[in-house]
Biopython code that builds the backbone (N, CA, C, O; Angstrom):
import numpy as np
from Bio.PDB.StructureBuilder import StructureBuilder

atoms = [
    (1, "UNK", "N", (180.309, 130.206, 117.304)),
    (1, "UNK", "CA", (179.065, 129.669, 117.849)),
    (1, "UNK", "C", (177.926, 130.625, 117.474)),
    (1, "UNK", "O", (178.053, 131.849, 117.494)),
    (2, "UNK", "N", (176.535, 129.821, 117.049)),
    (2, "UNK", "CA", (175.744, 130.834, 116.781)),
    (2, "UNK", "C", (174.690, 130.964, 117.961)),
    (2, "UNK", "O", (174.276, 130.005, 118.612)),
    (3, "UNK", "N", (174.367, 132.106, 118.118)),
    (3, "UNK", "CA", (173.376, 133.060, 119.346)),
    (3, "UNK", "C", (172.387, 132.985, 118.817)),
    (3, "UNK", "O", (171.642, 132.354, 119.567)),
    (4, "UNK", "N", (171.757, 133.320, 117.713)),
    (4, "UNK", "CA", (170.510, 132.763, 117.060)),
    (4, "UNK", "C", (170.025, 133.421, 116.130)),
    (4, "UNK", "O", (170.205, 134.638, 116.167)),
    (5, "UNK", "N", (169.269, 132.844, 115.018)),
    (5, "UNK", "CA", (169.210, 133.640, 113.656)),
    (5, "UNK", "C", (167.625, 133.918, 113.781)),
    (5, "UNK", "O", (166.728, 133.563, 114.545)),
    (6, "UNK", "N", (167.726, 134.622, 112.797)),
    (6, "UNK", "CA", (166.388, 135.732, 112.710)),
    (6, "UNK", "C", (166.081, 135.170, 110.993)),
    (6, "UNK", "O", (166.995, 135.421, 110.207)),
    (7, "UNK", "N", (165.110, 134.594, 110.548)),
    (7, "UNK", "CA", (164.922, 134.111, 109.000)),
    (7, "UNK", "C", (163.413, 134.517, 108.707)),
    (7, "UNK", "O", (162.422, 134.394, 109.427)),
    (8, "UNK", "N", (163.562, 135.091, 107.295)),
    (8, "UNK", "CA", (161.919, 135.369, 106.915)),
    (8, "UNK", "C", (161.367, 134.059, 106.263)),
    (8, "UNK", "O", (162.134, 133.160, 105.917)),
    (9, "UNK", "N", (160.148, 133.989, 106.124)),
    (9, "UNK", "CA", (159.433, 132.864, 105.540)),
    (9, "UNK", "C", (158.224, 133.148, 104.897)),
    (9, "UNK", "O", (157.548, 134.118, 105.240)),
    (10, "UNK", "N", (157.931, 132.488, 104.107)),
    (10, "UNK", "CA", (156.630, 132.979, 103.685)),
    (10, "UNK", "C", (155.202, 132.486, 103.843)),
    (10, "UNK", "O", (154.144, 132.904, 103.374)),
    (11, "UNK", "N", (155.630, 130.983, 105.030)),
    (11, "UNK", "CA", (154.656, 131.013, 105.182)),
    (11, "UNK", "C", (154.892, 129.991, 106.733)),
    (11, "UNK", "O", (155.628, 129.021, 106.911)),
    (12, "UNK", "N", (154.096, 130.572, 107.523)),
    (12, "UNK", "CA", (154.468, 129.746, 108.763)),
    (12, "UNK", "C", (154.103, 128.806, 108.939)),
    (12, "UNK", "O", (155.046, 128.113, 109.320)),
    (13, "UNK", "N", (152.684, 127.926, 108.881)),
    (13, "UNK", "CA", (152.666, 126.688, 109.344)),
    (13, "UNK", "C", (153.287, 125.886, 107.970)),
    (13, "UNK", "O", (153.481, 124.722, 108.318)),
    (14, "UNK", "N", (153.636, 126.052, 106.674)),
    (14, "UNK", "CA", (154.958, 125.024, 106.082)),
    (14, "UNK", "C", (155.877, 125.080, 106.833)),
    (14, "UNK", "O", (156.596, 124.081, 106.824)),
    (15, "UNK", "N", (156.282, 126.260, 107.825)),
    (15, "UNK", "CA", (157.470, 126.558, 108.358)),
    (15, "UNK", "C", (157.991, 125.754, 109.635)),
    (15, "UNK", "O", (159.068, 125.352, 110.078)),
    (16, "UNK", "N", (156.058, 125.731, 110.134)),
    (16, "UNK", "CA", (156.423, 124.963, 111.144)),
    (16, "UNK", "C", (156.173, 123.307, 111.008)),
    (16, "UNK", "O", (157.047, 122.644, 111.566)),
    (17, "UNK", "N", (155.413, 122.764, 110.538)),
    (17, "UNK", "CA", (155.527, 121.797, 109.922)),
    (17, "UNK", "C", (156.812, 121.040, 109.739)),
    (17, "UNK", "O", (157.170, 120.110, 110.462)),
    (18, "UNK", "N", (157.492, 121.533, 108.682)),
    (18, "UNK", "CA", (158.928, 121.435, 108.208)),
    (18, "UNK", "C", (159.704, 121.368, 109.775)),
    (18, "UNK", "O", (159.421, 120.413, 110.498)),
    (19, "UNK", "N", (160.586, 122.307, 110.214)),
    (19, "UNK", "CA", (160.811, 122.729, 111.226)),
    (19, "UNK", "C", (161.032, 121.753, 112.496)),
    (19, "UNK", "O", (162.135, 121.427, 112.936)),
    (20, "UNK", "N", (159.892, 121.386, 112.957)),
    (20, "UNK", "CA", (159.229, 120.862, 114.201)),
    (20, "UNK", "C", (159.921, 119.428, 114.180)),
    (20, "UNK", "O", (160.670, 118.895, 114.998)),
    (21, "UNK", "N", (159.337, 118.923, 112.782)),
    (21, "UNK", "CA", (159.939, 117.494, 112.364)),
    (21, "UNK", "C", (161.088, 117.417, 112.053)),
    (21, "UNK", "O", (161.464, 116.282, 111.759)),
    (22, "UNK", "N", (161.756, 118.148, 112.006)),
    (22, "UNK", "CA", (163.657, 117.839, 110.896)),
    (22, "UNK", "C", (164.333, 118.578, 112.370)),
    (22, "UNK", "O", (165.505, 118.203, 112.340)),
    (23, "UNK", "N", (164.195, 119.223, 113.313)),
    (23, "UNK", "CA", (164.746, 120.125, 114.763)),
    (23, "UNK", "C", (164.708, 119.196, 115.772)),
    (23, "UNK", "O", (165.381, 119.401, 116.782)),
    (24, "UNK", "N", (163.800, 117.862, 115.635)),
    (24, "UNK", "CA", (163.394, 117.494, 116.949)),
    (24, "UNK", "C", (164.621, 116.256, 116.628)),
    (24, "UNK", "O", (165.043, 115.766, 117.676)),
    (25, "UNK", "N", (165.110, 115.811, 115.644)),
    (25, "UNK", "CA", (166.154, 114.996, 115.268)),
    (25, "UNK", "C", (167.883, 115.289, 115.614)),
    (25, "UNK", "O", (168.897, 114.593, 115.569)),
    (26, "UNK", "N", (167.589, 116.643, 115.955)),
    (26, "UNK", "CA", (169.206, 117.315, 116.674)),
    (26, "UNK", "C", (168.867, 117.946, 118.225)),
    (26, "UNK", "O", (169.722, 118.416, 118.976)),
    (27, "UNK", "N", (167.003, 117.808, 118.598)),
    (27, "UNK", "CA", (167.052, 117.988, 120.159)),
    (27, "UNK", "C", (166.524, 119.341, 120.113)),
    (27, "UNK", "O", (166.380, 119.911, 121.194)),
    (28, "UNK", "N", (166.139, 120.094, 118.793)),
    (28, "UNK", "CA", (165.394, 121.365, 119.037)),
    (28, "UNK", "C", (164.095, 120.981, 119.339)),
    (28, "UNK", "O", (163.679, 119.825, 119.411)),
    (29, "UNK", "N", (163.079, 122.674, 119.623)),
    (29, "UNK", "CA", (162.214, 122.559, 120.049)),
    (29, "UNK", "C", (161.504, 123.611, 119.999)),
    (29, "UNK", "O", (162.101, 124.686, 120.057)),
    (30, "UNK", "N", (159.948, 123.600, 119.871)),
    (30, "UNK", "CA", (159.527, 124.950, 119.437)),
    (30, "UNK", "C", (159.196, 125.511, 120.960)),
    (30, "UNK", "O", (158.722, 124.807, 121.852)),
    (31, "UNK", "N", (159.469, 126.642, 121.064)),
    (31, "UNK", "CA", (159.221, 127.241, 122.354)),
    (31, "UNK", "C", (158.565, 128.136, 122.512)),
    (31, "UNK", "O", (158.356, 128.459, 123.681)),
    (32, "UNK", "N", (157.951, 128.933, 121.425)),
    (32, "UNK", "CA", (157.176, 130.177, 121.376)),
    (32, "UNK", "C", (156.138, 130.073, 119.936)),
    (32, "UNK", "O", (156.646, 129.401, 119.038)),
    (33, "UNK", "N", (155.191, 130.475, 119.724)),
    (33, "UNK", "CA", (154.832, 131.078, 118.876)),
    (33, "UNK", "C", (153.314, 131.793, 118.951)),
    (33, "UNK", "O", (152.428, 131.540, 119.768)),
    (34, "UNK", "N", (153.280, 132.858, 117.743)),
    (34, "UNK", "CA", (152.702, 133.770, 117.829)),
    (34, "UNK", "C", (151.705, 134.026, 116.042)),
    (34, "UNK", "O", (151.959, 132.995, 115.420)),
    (35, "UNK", "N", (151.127, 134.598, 115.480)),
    (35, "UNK", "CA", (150.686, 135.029, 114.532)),
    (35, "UNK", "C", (152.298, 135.486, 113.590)),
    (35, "UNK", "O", (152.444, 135.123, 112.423)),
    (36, "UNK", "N", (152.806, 135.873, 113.942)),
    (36, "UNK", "CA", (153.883, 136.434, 113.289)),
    (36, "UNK", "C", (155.393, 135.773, 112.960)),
    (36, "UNK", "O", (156.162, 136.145, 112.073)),
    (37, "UNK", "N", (155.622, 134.571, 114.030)),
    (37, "UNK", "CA", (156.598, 134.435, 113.923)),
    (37, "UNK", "C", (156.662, 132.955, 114.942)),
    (37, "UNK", "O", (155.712, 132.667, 115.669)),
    (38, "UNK", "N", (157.787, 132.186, 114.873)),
    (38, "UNK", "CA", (157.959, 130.786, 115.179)),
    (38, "UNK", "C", (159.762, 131.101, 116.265)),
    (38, "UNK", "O", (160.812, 131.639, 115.914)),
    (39, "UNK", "N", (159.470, 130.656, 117.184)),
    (39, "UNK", "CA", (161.062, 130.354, 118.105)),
    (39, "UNK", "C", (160.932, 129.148, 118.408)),
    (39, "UNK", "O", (159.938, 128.631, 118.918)),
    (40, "UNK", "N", (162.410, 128.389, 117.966)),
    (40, "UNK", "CA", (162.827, 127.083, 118.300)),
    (40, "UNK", "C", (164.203, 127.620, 119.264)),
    (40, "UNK", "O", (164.974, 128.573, 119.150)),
    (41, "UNK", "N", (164.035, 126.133, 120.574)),
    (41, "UNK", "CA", (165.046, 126.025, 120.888)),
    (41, "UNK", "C", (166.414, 125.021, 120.281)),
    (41, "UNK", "O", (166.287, 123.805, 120.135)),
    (42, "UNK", "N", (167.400, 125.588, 120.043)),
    (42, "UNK", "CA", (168.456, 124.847, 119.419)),
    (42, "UNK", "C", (169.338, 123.751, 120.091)),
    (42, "UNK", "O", (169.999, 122.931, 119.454)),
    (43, "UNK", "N", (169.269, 123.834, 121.498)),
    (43, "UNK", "CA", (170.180, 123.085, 122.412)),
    (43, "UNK", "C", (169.479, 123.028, 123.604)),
    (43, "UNK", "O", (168.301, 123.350, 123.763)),
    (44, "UNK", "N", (170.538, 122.449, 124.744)),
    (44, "UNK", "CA", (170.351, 122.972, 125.944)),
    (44, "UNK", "C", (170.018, 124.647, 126.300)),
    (44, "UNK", "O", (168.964, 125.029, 126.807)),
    (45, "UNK", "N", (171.080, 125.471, 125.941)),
    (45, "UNK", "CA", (171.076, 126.781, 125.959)),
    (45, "UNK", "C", (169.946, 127.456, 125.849)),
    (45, "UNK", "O", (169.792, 127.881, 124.704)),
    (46, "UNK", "N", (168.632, 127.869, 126.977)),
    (46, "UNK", "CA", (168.069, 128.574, 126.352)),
    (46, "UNK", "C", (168.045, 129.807, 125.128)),
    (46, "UNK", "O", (167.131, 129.945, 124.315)),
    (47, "UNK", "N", (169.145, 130.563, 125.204)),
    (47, "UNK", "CA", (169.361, 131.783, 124.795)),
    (47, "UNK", "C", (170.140, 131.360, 123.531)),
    (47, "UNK", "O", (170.791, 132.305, 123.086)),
    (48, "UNK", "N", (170.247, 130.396, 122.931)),
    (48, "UNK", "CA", (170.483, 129.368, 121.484)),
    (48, "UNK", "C", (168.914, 129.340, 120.979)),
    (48, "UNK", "O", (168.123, 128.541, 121.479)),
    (49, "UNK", "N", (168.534, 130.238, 119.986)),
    (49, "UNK", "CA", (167.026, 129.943, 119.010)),
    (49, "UNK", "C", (167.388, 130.623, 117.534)),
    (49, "UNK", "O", (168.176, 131.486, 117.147)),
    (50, "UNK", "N", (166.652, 129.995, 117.083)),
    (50, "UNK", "CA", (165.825, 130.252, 115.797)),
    (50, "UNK", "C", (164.636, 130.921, 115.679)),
    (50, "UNK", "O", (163.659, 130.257, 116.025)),
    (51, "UNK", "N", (164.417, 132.060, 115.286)),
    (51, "UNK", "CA", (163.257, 132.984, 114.978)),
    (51, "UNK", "C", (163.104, 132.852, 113.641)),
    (51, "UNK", "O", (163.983, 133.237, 112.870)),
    (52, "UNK", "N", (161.470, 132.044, 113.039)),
    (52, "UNK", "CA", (161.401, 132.575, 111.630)),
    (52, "UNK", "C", (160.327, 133.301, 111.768)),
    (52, "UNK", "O", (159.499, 132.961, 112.613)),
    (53, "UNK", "N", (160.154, 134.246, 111.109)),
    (53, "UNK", "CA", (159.117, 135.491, 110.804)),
    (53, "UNK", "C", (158.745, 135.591, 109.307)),
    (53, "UNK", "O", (159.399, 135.293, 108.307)),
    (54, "UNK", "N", (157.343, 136.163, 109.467)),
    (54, "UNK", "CA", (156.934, 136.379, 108.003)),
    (54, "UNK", "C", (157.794, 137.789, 107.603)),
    (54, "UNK", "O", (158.223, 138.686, 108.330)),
    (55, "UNK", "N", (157.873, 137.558, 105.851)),
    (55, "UNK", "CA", (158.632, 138.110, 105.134)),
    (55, "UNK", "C", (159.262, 137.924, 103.989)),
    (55, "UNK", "O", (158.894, 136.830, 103.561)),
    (56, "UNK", "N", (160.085, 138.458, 103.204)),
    (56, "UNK", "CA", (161.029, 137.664, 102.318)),
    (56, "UNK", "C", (161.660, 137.057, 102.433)),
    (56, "UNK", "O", (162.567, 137.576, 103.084)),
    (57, "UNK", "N", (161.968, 135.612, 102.089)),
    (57, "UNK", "CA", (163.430, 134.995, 102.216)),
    (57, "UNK", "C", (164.203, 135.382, 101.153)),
    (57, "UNK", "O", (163.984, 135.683, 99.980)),
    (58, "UNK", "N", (165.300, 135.287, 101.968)),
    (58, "UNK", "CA", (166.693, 135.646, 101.502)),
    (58, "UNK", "C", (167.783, 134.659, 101.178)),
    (58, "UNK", "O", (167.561, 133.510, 101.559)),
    (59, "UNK", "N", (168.905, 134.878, 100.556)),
    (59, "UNK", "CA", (169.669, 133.518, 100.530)),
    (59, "UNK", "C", (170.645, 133.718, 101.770)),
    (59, "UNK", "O", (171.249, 134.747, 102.074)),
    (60, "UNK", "N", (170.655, 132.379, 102.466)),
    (60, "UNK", "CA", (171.038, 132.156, 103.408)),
    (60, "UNK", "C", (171.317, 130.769, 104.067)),
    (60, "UNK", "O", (170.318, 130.173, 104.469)),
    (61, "UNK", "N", (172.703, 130.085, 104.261)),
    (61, "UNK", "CA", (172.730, 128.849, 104.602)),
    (61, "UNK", "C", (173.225, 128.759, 106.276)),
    (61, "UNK", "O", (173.922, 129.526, 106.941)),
    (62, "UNK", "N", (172.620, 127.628, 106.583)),
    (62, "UNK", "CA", (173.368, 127.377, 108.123)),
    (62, "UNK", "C", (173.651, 125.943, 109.045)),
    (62, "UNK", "O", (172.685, 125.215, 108.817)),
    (63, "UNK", "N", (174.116, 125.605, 109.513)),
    (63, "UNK", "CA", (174.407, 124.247, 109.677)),
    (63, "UNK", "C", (173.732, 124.181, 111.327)),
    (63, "UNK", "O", (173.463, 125.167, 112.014)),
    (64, "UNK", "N", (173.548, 122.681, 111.734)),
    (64, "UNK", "CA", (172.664, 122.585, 112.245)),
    (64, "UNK", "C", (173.917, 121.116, 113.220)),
    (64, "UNK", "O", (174.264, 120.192, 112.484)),
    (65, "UNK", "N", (174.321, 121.082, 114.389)),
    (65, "UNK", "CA", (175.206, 120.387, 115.119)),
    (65, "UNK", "C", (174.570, 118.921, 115.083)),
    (65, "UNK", "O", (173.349, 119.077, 115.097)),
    (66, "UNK", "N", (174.859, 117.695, 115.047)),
    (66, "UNK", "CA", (174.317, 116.523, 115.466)),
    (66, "UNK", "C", (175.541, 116.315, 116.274)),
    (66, "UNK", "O", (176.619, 116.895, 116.142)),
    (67, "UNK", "N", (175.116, 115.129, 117.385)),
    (67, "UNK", "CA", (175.935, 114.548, 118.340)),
    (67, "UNK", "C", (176.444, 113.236, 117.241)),
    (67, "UNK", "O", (177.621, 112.874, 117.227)),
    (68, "UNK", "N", (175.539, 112.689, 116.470)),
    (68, "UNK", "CA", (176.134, 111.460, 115.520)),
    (68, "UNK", "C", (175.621, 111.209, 114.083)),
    (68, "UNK", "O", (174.553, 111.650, 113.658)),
    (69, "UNK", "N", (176.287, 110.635, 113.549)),
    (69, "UNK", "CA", (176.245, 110.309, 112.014)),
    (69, "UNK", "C", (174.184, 109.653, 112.154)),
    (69, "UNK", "O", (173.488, 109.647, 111.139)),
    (70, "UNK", "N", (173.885, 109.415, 112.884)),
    (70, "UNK", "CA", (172.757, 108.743, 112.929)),
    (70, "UNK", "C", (171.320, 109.366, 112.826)),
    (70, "UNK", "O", (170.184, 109.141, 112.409)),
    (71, "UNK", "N", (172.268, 110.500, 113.617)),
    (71, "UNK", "CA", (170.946, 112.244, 114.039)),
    (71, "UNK", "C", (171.511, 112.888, 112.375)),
    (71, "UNK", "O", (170.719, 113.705, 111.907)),
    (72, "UNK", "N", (172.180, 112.731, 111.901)),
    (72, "UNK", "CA", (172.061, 113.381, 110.421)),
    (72, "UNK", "C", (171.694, 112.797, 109.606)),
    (72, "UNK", "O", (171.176, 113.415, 108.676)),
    (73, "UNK", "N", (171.778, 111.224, 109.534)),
    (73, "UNK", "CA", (170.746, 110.386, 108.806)),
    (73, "UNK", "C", (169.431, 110.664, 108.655)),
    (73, "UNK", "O", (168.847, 110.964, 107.614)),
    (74, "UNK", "N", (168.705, 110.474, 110.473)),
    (74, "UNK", "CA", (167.485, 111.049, 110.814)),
    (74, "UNK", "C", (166.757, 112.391, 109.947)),
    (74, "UNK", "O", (165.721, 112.410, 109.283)),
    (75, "UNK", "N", (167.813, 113.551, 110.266)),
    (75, "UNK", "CA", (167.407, 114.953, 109.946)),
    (75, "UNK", "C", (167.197, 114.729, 108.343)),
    (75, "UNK", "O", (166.251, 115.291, 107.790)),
    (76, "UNK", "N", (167.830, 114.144, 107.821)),
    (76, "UNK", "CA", (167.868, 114.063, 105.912)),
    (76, "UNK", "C", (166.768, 113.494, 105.330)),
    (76, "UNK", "O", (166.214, 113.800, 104.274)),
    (77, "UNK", "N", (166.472, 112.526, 106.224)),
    (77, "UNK", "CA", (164.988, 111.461, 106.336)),
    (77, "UNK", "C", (163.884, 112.457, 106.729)),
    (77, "UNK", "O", (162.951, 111.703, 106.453)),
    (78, "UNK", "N", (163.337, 113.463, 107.118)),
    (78, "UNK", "CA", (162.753, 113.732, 108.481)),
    (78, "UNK", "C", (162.499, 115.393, 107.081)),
    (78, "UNK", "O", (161.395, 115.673, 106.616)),
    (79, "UNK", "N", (163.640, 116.074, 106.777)),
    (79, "UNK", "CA", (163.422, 116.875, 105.850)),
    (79, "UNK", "C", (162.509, 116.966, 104.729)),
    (79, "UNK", "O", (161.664, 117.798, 104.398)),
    (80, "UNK", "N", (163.163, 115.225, 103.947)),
    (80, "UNK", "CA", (162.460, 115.003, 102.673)),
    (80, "UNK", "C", (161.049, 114.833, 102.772)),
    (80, "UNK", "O", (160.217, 115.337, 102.018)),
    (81, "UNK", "N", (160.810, 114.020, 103.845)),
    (81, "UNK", "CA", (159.518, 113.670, 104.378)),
    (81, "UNK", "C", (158.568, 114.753, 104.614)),
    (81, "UNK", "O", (157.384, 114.484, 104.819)),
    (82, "UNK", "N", (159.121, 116.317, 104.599)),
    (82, "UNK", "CA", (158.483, 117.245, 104.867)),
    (82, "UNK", "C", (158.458, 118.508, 104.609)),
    (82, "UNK", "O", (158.064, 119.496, 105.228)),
    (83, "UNK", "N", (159.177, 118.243, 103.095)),
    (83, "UNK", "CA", (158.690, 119.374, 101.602)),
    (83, "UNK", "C", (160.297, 119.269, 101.672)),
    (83, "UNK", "O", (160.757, 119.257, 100.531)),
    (84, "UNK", "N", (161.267, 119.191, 102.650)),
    (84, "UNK", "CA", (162.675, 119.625, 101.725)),
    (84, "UNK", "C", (163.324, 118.973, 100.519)),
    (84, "UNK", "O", (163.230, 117.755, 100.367)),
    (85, "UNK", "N", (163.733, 119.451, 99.980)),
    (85, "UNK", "CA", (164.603, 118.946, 98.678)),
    (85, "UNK", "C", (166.128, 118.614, 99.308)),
    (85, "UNK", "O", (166.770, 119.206, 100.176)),
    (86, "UNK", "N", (166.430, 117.453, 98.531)),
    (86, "UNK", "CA", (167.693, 116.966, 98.750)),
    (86, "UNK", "C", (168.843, 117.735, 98.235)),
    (86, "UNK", "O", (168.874, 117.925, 97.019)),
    (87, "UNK", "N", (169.765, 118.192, 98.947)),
    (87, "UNK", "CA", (170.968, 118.739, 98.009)),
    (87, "UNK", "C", (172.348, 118.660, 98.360)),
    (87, "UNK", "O", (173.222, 119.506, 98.552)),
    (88, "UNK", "N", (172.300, 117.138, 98.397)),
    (88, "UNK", "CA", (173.224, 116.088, 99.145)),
    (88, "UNK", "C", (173.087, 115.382, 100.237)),
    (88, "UNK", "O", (173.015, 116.053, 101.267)),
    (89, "UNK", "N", (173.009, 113.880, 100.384)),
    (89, "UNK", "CA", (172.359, 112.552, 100.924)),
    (89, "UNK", "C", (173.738, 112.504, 101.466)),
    (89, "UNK", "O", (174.800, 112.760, 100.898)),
    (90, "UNK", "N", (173.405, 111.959, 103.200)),
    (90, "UNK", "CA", (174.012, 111.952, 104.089)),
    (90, "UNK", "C", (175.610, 110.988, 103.775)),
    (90, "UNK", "O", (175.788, 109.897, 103.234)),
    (91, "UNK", "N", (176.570, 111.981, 104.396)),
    (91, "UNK", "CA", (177.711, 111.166, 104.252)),
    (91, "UNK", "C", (178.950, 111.501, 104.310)),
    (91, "UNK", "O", (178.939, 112.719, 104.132)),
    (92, "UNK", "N", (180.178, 111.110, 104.473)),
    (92, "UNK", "CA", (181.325, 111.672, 104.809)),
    (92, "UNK", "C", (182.060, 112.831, 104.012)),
    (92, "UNK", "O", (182.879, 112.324, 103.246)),
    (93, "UNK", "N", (182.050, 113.669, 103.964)),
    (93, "UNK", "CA", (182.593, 114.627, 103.087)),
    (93, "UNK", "C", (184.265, 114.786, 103.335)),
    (93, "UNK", "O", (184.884, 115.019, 102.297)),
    (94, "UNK", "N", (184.974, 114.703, 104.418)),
    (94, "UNK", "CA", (186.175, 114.732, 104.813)),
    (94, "UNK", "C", (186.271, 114.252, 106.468)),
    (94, "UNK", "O", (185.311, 114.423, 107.218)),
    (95, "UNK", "N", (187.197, 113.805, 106.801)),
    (95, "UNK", "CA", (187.590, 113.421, 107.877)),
    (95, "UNK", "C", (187.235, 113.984, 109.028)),
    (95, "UNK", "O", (187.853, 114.941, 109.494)),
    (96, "UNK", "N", (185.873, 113.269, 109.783)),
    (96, "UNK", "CA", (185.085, 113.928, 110.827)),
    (96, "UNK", "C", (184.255, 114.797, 109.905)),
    (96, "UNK", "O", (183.887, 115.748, 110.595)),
    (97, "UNK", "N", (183.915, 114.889, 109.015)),
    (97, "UNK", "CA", (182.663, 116.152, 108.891)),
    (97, "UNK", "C", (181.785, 115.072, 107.583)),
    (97, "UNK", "O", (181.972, 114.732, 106.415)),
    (98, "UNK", "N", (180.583, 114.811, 108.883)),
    (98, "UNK", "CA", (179.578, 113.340, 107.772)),
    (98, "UNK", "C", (178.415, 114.918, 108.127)),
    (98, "UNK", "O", (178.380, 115.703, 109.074)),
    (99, "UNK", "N", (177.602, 114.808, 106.833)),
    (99, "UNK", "CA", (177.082, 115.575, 106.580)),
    (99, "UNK", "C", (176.014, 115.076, 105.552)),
    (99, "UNK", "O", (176.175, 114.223, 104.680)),
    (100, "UNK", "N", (174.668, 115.934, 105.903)),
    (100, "UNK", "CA", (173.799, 115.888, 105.062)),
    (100, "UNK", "C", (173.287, 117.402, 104.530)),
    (100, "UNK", "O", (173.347, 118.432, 105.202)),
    (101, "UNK", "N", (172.824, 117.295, 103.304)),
    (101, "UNK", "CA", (172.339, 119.348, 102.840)),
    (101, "UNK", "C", (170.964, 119.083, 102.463)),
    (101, "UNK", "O", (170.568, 117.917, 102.461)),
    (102, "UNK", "N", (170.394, 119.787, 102.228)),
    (102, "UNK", "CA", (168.904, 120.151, 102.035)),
    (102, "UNK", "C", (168.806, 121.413, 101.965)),
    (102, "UNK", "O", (169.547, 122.254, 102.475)),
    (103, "UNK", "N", (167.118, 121.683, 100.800)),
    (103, "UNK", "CA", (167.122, 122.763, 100.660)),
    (103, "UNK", "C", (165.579, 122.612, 101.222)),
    (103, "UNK", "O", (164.820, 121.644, 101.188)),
    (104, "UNK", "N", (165.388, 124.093, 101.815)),
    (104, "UNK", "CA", (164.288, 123.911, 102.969)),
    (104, "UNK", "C", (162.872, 124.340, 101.595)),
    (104, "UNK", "O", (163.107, 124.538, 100.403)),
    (105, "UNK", "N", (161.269, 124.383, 102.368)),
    (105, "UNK", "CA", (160.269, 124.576, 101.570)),
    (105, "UNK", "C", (160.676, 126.390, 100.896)),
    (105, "UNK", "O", (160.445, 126.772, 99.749)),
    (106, "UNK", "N", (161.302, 127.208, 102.004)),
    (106, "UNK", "CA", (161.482, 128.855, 101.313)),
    (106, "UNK", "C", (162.745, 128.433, 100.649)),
    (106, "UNK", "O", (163.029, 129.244, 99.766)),
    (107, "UNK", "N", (163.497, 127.590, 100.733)),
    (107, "UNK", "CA", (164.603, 127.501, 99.302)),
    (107, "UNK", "C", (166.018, 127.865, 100.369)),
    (107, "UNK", "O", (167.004, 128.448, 99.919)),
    (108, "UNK", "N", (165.945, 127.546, 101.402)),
    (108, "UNK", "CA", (167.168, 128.137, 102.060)),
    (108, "UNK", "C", (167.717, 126.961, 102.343)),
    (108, "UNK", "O", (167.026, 126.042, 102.783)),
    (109, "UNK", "N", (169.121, 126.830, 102.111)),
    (109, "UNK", "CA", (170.195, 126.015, 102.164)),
    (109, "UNK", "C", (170.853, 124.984, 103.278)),
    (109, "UNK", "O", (172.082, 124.958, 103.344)),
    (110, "UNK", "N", (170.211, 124.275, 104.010)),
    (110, "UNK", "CA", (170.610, 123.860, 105.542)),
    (110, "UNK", "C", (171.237, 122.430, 105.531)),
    (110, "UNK", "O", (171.256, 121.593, 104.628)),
    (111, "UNK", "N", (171.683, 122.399, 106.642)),
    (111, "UNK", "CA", (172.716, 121.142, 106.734)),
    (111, "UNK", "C", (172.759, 120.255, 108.133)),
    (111, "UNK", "O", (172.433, 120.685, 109.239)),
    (112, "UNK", "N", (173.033, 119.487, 107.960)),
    (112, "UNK", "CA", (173.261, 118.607, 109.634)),
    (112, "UNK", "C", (174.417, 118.164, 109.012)),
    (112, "UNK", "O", (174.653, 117.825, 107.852)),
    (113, "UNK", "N", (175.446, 118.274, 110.547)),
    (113, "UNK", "CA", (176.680, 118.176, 110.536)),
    (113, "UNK", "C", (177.234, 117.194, 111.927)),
    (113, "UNK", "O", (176.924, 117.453, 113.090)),
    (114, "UNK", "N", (177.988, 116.198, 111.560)),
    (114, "UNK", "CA", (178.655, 115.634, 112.938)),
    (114, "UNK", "C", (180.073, 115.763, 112.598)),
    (114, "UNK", "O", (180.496, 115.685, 111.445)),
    (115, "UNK", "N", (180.797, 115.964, 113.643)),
    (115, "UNK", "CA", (182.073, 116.663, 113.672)),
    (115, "UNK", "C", (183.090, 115.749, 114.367)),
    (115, "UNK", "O", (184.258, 116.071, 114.585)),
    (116, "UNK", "N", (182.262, 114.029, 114.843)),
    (116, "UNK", "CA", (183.133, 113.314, 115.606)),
    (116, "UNK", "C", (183.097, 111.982, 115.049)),
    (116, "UNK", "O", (183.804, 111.178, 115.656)),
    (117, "UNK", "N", (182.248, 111.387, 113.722)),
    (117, "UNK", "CA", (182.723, 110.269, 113.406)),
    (117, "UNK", "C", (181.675, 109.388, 114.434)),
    (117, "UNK", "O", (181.698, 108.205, 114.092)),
    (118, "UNK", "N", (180.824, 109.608, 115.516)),
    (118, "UNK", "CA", (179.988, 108.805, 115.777)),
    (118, "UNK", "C", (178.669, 108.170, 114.946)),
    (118, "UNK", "O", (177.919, 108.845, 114.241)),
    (119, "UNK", "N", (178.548, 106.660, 115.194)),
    (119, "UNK", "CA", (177.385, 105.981, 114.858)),
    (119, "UNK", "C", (176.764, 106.436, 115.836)),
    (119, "UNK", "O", (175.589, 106.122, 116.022)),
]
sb = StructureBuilder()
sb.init_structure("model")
sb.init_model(0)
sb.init_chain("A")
sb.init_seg("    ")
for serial, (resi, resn, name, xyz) in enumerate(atoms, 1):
    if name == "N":
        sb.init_residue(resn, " ", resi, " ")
    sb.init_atom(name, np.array(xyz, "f"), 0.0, 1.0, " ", f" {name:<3s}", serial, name[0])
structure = sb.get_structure()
């Protein structure tokens, strides 16, 4: 389970932009921000976020939970619509794991994942 990642960016409002729209499709949420840096909430869990900060990006991929095949449809839709690049269109990859990839506006590797086969 992830506690929450720390990502550089190079530029924050693409970041948040991007972000705001493709997070709110799995139930995140922005909860903080500042001159420096952007916190989303990831879940229920408060203490589940995403920090991006200015800086270098780095290579780095991470997957992103949906409750259904429908919220990863959404997120793939919701990405393109808002600078990401496609790097694989939503869909079953193996038994229970329907999945969509994208590559974000800093070039980092992300995914929505459902793990139960729901519409």
């Amino acid at each position: 389970m992830i506690d929450h990642l720390d990502i550089h960016v190079q530029d924050l409002t693409r970041t948040k932009n991007f972000y705001t729209a493709v997070l709110i499709t799995l139930g995140g949420h922005l909860i903080d921000e500042s001159n420096i840096g952007l916190t989303y909430q990831t879940g229920e869990d408060p203490n589940g976020y995403i920090w991006f900060e200015i800086g270098k990006p780095y290579p780095f991929h991470f997957a992103f939970r949906a409750e259904t095949n429908s919220e990863v449809d959404e997120f793939y839709k919701k990405a393109l619509e808002n600078g990401g690049r496609d790097n694989g269109a939503p869909g079953l990859r193996q038994d229970n794991y329907y999945a969509a990839f994208i590559i974000d506006p800093d070039g980092y590797r992300i995914e929505a994942v459902c793990h139960t086969g729901k519409e």
